[in-house]
N, C-alpha and C positions, 0 to 999 in steps of 0.2 A: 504494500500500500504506500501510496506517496504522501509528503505532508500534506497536513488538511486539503483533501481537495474539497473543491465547494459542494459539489453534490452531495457527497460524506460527510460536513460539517455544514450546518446551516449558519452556524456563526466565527465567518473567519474577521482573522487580524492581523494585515498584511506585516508586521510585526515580527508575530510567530509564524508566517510561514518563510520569511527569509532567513530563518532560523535552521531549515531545513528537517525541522522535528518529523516526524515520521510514529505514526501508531502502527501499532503488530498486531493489536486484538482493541475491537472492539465492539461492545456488545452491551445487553439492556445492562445497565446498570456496574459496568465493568470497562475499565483502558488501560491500557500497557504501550509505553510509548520510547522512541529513543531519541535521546540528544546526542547528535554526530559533533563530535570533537572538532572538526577539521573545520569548519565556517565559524565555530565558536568557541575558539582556544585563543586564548590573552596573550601577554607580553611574555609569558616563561612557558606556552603549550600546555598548559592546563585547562581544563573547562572555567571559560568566565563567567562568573554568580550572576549575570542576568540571566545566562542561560538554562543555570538549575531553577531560577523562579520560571520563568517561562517553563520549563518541565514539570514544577510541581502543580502550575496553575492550568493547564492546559490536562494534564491525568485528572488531578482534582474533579475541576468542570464536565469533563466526557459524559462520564458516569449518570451525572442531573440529566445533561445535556438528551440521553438516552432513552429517558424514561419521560419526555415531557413532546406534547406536540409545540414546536415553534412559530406558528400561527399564533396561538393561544400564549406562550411564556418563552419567556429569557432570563439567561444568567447572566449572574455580575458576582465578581469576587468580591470580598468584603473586605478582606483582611487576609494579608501572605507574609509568612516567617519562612525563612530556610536557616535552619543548625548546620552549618557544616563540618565534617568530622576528617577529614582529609583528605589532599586535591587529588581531584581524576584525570588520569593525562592517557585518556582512554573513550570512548561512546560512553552512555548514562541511560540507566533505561528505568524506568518507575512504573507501576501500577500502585491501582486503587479499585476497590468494589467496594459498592452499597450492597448492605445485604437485605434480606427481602424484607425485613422485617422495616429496615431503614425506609428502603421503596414502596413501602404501605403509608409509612407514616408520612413521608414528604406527598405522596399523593394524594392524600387526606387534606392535610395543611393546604394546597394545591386549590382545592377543591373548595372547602371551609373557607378559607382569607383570602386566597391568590398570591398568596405567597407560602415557601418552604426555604428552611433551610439548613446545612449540614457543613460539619468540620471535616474534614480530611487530613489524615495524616499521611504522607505521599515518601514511601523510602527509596533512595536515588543508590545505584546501586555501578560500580563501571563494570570492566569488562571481564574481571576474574571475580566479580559475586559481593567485592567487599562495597560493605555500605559508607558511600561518601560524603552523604548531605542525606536529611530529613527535613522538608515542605510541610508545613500546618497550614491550611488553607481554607479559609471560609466560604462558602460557597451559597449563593441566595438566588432562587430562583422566583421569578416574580410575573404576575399577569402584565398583557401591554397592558390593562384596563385598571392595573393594582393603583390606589389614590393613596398610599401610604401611609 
């Protein structure tokens, strides 16, 4: 799969896609994606910390993104932390799942207020498994008609 292409993503951000990110899986309430080192490695060849936010924000969001008609609602991050725990001089790949019990609830809320929403914990991981950075990511999904 190539980064966000538009038919695949209802909601792009020309942003992240010169980013080169790239999802593996994606599915109701589920993303697994990678950030390619080589367009987005800094001044010493390591992954540069926009890029792991842009990786945590973009898994994070998928997931909502999946479970909702985009006619009807949109997401917006609310709030993005990344911890990082040592540099990647490698690809970066993340996933995140809502679990069902989550996708009941945010679709309720959805439904009730026109709005949902959920935290994501996003672990960044390079190319031999070790984990490099962890994403906390807020995630809020809202009606176009939501009056706040």
């Amino acid at each position: 799969m190539t980064a966000l292409e538009p038919a695949d993503q209802p909601f792009t951000v020309p942003f992240v896609e010169r980013t080169d990110m790239r999802y593996e899986a994606k599915e109701r309430g589920y993303a697994s994606a990678v950030m390619p080192l080589g367009p987005n490695a800094n001044h010493v060849d390591v992954m540069y910390m926009g890029a792991f936010t842009v990786l945590a924000e973009g898994t994070a969001a998928t997931p909502g993104v999946s479970i909702i008609d985009p006619a009807v609602h949109f997401p917006i991050i609310t709030s993005i932390a990344v911890d990082f725990h040592r540099m990647a001089a490698s690809d970066v790949t993340a996933q995140f799942r809502l679990s069902e019990e989550q996708i009941a609830d945010i679709q309720a809320d959805l439904k009730r207020k026109g709005s949902a929403g959920y935290l994501a914990e996003v672990p960044m991981l390079d190319d031999q498994g070790t984990l490099v950075a962890t994403g906390k990511v807020a995630v809020k999904l809202l009606s176009h008609k939501w009056d706040g």
